[in-house]
N, C-alpha and C positions, 0 to 999 in steps of 0.2 A: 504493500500500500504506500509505503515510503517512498515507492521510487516511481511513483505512477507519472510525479510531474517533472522527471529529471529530463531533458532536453534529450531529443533524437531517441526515446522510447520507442518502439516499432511493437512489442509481445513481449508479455512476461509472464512464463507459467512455470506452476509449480509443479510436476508429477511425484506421487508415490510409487515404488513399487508393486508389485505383488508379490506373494508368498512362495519363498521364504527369506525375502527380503524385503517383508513392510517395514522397517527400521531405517530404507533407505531412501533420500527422495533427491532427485534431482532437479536443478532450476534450466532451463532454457527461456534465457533472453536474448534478444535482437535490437539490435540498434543501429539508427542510420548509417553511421561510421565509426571508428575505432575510437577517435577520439572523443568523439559523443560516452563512447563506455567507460575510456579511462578516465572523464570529470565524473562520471557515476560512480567509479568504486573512490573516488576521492572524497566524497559527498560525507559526510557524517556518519548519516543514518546509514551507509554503508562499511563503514569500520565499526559503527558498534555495532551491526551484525556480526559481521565476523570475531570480534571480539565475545560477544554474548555469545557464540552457539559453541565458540572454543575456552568455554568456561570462563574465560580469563578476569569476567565477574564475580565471578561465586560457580557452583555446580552447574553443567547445564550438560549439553546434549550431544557432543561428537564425539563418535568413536573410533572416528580418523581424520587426518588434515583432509580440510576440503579440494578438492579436486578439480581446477580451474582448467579448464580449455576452450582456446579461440579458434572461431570457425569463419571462413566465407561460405556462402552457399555456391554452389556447385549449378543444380537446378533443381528445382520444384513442380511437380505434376498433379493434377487436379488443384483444390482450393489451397489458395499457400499456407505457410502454418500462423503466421501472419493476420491470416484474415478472422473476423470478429463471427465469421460466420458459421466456423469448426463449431459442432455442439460444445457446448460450455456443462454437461452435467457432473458432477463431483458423484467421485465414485464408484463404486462398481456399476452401477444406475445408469453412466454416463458414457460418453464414448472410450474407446477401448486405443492407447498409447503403448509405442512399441519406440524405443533408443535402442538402434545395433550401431555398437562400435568396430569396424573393419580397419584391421590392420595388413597392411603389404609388405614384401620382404621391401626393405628399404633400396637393397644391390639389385632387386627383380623388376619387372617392367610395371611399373605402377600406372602409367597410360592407359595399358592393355584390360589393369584394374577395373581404373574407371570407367573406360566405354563399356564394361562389362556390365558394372554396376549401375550407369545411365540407362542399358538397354533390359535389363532385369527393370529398372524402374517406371519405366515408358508400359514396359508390357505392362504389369500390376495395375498401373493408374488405369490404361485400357479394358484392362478384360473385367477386375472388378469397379469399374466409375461409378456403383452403386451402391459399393459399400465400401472402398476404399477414400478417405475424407481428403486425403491430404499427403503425401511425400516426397519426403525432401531429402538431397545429397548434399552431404557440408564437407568439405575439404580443412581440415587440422592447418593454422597458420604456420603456427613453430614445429610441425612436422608435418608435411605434404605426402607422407606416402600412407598415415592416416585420417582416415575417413569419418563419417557417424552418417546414419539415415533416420533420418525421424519420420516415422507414418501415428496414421491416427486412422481407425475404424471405427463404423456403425457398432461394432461385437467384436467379441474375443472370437465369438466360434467362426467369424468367417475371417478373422486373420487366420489362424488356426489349419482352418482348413486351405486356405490358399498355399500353407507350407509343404503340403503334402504334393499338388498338381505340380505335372510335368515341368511343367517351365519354372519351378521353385527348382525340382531335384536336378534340369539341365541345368542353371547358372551355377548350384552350389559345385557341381563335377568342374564346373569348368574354371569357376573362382578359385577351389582350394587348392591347385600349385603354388599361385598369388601370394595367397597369405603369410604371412611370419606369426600367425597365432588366430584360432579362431575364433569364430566369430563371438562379441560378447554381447549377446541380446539381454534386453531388460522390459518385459513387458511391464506397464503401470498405468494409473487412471488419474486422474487430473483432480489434482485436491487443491482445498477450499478452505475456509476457516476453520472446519471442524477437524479433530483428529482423534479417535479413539483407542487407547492403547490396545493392541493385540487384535486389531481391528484394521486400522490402516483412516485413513482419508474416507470417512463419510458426510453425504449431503447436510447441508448445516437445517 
């Protein structure tokens, strides 16, 4: 809420996990440009963030140093993630968030990666435009030969089941020579003020 009026804001969400990692929640913000972000992490209410959640007040809540990485976008297919239009419901309730992080051998042709990874994306947006919302390719700044996709579904069960279909099992054969480690997906749902312990992110 702190940072809704900080200059060059573009999206800010929060996602939870799912189980068995509702302990874990990652932020994805977007902003005009680089320096637009770097007066945001300078901002106040943004050091005591991170001072607050790395206890350095009193008790509080990390179980590891948080985990910063800058991305440009790559490309986006169907509604971007961006737009205000992505269902907004908190929760399991709510639309269904999937963060895969892809790593390339760094000495390996990381090119060949990403046309792979754009043409895997194009298909998806294509075949489900009805229940795929939203995905996007980001490119890792301070390392280019890692990647991150953020998609957003109507349901889990039809991301789910999308993993199964042919053109899921073609691109994985043909991606994993590429990689330097696989892939680290993190399904999660988009949380909201409420948070229930042992619970996760429920509708407020």
């Amino acid at each position: 809420n702190a940072s809704a009026d900080d200059a060059g804001l573009l999206s800010f969400k929060v996602v939870n996990l799912l189980l068995p990692e509702e302990n874990h929640s990652e932020i994805v913000d977007v902003w005009r440009s680089y320096q637009d972000f770097a007066a945001h992490l300078a901002q106040p209410h943004s050091v005591d963030f991170r001072f607050n959640v790395m206890g350095a007040y009193g008790t509080c809540c990390i179980g590891s140093p948080i985990d910063d990485r800058q991305y440009t976008l790559v490309q986006s297919f169907n509604t971007p993630w961006t737009s205000v239009t992505i269902p907004a419901g908190v929760g399991p309730g709510g639309a269904f968030y999937s963060i895969t992080y892809v790593d390339f051998l760094q000495d390996g042709n990381v090119a060949e990666g990403e046309g792979l990874l754009l043409a895997y994306a194009r298909a998806t947006g294509e075949v489900n435009r009805a229940h795929n919302l939203s995905y996007s390719v980001l490119q890792q700044i301070a390392r280019p030969n890692r990647f991150a996709i953020l998609e957003v579904w109507d349901t889990q069960a039809n991301y789910t089941g999308w993993q199964t279909n042919a053109a899921t099992t073609t691109f994985a054969a043909r991606v994993k020579p590429l990689l330097g480690s696989p892939f680290d997906e993190r399904p999660a749902v988009l949380c909201g003020r409420t948070y229930v312990d042992n619970t996760g992110c429920v509708a407020p």
